[in-house]
CHARMM-style PDB file with segment names, atoms N, HN, CA, C and O in Angstrom:
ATOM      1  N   UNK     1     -22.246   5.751 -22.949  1.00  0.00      PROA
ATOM      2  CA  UNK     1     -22.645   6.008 -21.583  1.00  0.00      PROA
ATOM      3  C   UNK     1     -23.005   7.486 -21.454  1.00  0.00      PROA
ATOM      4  O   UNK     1     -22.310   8.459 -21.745  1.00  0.00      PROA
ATOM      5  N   UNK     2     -24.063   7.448 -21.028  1.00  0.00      PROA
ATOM      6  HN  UNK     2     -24.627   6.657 -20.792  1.00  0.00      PROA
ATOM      7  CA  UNK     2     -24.021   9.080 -20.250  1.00  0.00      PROA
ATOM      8  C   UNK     2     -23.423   9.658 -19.763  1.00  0.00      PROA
ATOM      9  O   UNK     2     -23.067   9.257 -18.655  1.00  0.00      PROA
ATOM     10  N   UNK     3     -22.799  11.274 -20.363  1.00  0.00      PROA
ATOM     11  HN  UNK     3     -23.088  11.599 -21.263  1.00  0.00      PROA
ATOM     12  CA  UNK     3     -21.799  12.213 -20.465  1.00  0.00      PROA
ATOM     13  C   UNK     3     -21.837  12.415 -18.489  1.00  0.00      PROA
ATOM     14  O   UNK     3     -20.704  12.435 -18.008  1.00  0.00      PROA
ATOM     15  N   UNK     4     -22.677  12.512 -17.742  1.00  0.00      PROA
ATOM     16  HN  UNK     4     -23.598  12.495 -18.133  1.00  0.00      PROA
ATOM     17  CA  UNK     4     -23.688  12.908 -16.694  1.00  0.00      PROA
ATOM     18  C   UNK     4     -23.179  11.918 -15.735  1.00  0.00      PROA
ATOM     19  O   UNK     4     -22.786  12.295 -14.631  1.00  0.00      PROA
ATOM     20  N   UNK     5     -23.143  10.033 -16.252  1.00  0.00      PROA
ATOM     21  HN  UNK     5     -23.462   9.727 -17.149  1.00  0.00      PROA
ATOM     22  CA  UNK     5     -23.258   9.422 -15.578  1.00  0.00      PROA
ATOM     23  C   UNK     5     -21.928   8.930 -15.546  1.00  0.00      PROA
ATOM     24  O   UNK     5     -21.336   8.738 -14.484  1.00  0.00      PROA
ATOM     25  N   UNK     6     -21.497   8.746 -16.511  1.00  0.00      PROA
ATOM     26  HN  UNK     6     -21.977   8.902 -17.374  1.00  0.00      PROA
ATOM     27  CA  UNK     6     -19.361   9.298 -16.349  1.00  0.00      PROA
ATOM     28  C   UNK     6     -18.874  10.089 -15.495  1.00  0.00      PROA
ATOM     29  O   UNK     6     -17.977   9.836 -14.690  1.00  0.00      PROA
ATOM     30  N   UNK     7     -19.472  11.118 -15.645  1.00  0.00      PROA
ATOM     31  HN  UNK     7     -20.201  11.323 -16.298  1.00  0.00      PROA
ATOM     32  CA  UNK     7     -18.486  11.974 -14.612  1.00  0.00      PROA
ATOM     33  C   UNK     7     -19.149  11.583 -12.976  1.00  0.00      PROA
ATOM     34  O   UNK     7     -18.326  11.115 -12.189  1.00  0.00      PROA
ATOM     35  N   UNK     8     -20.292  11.729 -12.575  1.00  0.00      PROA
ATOM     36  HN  UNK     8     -20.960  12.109 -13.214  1.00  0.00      PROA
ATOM     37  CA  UNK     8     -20.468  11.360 -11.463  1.00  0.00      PROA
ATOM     38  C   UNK     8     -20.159  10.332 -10.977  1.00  0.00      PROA
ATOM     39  O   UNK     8     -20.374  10.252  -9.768  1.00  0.00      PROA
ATOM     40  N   UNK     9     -19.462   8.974 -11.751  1.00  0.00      PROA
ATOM     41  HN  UNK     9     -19.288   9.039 -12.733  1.00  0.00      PROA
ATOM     42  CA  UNK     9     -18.725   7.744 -11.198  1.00  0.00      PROA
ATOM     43  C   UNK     9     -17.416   8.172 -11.005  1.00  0.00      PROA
ATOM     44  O   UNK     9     -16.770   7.660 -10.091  1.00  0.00      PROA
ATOM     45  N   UNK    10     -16.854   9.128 -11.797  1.00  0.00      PROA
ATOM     46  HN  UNK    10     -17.379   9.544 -12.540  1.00  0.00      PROA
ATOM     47  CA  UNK    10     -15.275   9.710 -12.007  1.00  0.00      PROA
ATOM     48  C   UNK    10     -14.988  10.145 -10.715  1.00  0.00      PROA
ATOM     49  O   UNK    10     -13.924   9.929 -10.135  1.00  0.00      PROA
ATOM     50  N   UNK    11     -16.711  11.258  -9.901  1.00  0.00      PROA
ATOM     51  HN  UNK    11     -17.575  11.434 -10.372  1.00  0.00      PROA
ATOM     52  CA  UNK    11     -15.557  11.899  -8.591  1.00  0.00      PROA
ATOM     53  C   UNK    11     -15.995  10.871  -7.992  1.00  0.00      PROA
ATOM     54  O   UNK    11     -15.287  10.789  -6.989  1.00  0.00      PROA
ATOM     55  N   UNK    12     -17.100   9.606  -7.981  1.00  0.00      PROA
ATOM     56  HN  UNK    12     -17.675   9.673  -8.796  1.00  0.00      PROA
ATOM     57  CA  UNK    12     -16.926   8.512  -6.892  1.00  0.00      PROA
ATOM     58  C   UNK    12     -15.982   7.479  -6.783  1.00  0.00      PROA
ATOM     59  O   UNK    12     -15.889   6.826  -5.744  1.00  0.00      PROA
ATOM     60  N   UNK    13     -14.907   7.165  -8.266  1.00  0.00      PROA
ATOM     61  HN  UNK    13     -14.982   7.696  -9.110  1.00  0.00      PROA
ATOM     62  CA  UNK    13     -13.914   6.082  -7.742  1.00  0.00      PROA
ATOM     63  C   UNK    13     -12.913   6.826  -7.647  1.00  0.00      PROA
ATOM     64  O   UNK    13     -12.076   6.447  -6.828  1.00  0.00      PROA
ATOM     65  N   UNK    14     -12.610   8.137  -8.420  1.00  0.00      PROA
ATOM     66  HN  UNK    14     -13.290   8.445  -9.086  1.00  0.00      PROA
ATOM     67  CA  UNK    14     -10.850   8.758  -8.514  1.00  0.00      PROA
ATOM     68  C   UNK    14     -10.843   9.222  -6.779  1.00  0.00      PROA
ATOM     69  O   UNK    14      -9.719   9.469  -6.342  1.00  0.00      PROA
ATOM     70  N   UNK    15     -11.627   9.308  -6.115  1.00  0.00      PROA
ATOM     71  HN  UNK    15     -12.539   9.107  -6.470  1.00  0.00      PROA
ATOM     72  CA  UNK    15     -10.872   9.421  -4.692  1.00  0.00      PROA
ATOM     73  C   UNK    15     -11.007   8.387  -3.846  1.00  0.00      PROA
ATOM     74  O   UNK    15     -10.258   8.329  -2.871  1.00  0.00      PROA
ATOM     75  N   UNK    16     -12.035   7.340  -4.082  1.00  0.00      PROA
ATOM     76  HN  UNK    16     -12.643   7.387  -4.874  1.00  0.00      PROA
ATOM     77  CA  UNK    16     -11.487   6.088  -3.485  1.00  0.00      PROA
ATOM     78  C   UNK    16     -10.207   4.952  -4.023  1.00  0.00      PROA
ATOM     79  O   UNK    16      -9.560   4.253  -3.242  1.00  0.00      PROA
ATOM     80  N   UNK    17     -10.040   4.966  -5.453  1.00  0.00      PROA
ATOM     81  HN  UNK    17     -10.565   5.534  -6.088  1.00  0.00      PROA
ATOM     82  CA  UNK    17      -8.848   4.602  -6.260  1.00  0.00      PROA
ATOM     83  C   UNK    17      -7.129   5.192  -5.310  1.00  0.00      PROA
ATOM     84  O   UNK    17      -6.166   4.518  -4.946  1.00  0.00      PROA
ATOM     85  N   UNK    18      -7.460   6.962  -5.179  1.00  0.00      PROA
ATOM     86  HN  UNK    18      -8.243   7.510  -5.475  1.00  0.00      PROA
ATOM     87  CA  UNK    18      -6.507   7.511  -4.448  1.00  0.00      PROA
ATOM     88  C   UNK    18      -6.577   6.908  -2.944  1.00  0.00      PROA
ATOM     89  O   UNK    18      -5.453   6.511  -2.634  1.00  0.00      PROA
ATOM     90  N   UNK    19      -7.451   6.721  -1.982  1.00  0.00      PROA
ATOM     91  HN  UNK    19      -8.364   7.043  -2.233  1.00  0.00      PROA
ATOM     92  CA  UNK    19      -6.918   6.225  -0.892  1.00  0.00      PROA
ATOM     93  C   UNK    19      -6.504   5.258  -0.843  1.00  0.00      PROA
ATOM     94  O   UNK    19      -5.409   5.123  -0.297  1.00  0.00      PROA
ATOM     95  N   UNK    20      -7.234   4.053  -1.431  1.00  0.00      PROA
ATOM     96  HN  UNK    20      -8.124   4.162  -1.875  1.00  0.00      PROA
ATOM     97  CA  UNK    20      -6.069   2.987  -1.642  1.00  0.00      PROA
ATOM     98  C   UNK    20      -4.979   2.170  -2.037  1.00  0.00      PROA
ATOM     99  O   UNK    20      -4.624   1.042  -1.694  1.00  0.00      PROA
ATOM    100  N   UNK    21      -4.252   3.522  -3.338  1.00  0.00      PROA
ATOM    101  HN  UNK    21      -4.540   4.438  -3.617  1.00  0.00      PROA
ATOM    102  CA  UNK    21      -2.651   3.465  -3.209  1.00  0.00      PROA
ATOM    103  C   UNK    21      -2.385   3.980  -2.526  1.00  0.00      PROA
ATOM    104  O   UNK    21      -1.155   3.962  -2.486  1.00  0.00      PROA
ATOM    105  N   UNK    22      -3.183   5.139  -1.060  1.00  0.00      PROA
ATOM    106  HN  UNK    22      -4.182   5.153  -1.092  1.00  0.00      PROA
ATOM    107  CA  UNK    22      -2.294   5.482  -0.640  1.00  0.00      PROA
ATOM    108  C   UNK    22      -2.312   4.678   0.700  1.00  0.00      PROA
ATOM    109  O   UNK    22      -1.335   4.739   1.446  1.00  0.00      PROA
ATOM    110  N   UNK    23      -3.249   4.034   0.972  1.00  0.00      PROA
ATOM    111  HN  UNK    23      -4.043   3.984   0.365  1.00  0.00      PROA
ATOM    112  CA  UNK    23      -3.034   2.716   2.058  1.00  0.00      PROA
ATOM    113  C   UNK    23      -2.098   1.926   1.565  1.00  0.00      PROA
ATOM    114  O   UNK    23      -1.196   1.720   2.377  1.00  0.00      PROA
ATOM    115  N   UNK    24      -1.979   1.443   0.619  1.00  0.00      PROA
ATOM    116  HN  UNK    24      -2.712   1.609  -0.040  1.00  0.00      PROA
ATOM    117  CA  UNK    24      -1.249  -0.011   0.339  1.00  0.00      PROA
ATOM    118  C   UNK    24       0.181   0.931   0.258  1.00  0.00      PROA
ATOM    119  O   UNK    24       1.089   0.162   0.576  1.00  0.00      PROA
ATOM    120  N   UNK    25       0.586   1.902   0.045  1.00  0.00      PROA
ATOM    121  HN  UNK    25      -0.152   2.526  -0.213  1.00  0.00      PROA
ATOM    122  CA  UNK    25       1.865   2.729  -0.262  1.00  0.00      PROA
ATOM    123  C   UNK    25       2.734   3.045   1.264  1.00  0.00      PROA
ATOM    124  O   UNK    25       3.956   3.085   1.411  1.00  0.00      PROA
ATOM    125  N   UNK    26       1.639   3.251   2.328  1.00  0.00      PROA
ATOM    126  HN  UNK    26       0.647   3.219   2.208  1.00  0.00      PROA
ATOM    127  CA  UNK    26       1.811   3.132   3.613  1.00  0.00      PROA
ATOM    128  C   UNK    26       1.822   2.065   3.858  1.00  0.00      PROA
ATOM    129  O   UNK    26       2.740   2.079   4.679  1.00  0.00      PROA
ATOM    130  N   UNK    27       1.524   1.097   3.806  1.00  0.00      PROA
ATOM    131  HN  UNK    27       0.779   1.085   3.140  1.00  0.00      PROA
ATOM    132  CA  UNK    27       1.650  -0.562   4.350  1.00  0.00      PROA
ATOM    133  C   UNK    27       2.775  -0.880   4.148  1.00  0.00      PROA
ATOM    134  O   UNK    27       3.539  -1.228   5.049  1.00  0.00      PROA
ATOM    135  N   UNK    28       3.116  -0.814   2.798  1.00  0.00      PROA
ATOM    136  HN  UNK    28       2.495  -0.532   2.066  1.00  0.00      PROA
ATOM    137  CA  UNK    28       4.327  -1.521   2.240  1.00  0.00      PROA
ATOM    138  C   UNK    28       5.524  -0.716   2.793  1.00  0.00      PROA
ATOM    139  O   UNK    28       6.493  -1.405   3.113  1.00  0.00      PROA
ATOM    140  N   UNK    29       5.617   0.448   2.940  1.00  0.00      PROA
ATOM    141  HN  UNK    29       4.829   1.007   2.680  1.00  0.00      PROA
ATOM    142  CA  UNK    29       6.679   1.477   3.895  1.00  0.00      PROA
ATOM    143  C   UNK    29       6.831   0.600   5.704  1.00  0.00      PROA
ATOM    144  O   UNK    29       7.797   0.071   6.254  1.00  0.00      PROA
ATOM    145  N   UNK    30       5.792   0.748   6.027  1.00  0.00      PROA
ATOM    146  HN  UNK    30       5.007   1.177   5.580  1.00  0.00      PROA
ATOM    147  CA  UNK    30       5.511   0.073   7.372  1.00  0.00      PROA
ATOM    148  C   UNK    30       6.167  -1.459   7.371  1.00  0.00      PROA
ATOM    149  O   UNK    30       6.875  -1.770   8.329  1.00  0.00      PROA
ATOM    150  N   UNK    31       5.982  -2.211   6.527  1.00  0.00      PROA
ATOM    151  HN  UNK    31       5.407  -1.958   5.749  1.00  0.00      PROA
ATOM    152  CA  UNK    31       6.411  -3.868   6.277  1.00  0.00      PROA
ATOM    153  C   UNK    31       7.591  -3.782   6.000  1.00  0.00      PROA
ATOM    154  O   UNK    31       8.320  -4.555   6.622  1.00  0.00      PROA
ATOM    155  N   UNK    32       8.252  -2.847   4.993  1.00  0.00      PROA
ATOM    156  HN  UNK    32       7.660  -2.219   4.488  1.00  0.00      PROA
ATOM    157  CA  UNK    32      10.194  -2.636   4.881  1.00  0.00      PROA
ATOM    158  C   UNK    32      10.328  -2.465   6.399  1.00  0.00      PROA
ATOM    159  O   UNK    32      11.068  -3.363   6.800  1.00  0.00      PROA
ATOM    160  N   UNK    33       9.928  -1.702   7.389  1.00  0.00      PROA
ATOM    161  HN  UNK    33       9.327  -0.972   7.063  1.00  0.00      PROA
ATOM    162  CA  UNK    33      10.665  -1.498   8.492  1.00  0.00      PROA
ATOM    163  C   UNK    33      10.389  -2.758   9.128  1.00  0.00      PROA
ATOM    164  O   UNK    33      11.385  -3.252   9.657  1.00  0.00      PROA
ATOM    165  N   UNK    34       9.295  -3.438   9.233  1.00  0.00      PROA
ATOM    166  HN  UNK    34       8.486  -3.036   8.803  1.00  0.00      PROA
ATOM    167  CA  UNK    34       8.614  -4.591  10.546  1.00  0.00      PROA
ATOM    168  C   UNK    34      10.022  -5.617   9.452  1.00  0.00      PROA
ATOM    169  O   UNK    34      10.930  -5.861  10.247  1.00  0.00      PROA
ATOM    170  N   UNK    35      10.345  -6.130   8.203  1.00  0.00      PROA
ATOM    171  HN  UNK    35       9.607  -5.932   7.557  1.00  0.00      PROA
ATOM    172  CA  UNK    35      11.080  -6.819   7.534  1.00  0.00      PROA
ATOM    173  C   UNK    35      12.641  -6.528   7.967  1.00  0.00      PROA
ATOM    174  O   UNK    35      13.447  -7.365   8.374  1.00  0.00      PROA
ATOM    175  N   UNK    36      12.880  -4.927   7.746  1.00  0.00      PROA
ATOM    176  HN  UNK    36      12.226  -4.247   7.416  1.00  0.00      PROA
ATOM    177  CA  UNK    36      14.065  -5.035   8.052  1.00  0.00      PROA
ATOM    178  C   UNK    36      14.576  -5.088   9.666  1.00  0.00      PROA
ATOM    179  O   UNK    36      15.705  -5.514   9.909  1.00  0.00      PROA
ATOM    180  N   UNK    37      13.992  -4.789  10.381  1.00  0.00      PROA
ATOM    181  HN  UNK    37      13.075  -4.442  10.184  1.00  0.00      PROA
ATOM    182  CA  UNK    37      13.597  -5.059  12.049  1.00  0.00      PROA
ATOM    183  C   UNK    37      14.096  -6.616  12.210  1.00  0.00      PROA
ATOM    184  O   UNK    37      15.029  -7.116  12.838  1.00  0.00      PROA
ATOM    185  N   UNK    38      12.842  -7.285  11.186  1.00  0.00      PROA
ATOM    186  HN  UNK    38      12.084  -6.879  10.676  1.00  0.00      PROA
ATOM    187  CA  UNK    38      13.182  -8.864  11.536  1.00  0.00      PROA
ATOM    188  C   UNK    38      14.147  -9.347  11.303  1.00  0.00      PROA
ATOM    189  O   UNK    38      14.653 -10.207  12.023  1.00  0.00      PROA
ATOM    190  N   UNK    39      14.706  -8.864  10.109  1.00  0.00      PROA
ATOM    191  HN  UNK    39      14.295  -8.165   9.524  1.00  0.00      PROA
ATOM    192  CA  UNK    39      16.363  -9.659   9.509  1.00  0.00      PROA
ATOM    193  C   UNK    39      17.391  -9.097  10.054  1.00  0.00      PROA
ATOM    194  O   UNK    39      18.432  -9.737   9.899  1.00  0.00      PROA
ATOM    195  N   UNK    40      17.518  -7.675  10.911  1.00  0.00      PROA
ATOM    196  HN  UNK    40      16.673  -7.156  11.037  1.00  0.00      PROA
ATOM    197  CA  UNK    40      18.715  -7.811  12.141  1.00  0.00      PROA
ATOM    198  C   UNK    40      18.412  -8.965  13.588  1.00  0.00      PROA
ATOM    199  O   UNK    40      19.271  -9.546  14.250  1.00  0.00      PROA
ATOM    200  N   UNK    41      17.044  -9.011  13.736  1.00  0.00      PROA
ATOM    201  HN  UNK    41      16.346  -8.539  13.198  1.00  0.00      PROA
ATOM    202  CA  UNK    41      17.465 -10.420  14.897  1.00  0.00      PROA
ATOM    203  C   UNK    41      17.980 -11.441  14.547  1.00  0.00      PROA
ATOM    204  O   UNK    41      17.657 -12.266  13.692  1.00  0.00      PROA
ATOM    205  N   UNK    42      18.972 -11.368  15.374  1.00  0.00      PROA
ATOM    206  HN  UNK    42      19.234 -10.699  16.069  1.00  0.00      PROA
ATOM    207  CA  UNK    42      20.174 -12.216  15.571  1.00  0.00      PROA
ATOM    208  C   UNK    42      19.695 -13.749  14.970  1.00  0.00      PROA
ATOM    209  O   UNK    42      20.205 -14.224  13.955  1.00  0.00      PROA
ATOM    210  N   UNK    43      18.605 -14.460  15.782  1.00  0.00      PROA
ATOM    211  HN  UNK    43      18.191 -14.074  16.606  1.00  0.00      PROA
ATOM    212  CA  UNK    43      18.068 -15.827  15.354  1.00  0.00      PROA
ATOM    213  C   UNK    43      17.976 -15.583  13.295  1.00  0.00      PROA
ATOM    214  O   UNK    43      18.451 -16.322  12.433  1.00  0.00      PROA
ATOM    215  N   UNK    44      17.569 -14.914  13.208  1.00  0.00      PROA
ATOM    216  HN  UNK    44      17.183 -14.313  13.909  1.00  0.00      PROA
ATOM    217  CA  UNK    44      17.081 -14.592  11.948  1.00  0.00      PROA
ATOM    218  C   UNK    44      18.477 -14.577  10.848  1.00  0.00      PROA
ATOM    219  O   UNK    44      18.703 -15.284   9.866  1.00  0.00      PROA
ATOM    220  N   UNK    45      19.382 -13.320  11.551  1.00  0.00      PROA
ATOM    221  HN  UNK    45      19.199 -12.746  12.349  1.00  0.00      PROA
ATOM    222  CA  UNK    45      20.564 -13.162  10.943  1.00  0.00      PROA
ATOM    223  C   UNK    45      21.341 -14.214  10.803  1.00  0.00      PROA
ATOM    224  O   UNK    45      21.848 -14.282   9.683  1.00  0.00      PROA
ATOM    225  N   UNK    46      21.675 -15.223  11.673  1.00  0.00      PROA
ATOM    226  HN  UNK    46      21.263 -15.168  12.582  1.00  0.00      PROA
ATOM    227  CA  UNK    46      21.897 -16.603  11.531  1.00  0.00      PROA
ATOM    228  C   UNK    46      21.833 -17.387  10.364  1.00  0.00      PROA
ATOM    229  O   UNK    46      22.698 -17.731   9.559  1.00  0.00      PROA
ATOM    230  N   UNK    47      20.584 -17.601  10.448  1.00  0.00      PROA
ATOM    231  HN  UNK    47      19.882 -17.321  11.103  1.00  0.00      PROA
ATOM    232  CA  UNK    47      19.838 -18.327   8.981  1.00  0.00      PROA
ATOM    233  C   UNK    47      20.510 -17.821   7.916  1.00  0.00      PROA
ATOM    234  O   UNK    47      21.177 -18.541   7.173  1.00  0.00      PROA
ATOM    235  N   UNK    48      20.372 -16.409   7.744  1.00  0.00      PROA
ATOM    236  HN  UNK    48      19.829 -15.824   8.347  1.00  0.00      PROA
ATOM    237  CA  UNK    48      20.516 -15.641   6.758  1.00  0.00      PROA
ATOM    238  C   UNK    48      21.598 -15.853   5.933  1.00  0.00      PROA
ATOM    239  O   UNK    48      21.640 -15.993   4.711  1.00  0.00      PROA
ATOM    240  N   UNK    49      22.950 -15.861   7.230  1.00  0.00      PROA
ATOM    241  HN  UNK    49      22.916 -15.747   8.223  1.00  0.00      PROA
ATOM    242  CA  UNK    49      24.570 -16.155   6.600  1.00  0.00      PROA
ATOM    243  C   UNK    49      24.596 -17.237   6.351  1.00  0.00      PROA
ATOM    244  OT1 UNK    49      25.618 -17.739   5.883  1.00  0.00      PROA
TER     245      UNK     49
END
């Protein structure tokens, strides 16, 4: 491949590659809380025991 055409794909995916671990890294932070939120309601906690 072209030395030229390597690197100009390199700075076009290494910073879209980086935003979306860092979306999915924020999601999954966000979903532990909406998860652990859900498994203290009571209806929920129920089931649980």
């Amino acid at each position: 491949m072209n030395r030229h055409l390597k690197r100009a794909l390199e700075l076009a995916f290494v910073p879209i590659a980086a935003a979306i671990i860092f979306f999915e890294q924020t999601l999954i932070r966000c979903l532990n809380v909406v998860t652990a939120a859900l498994a203290r309601w009571t209806p929920i906690a129920r089931l649980e025991a």
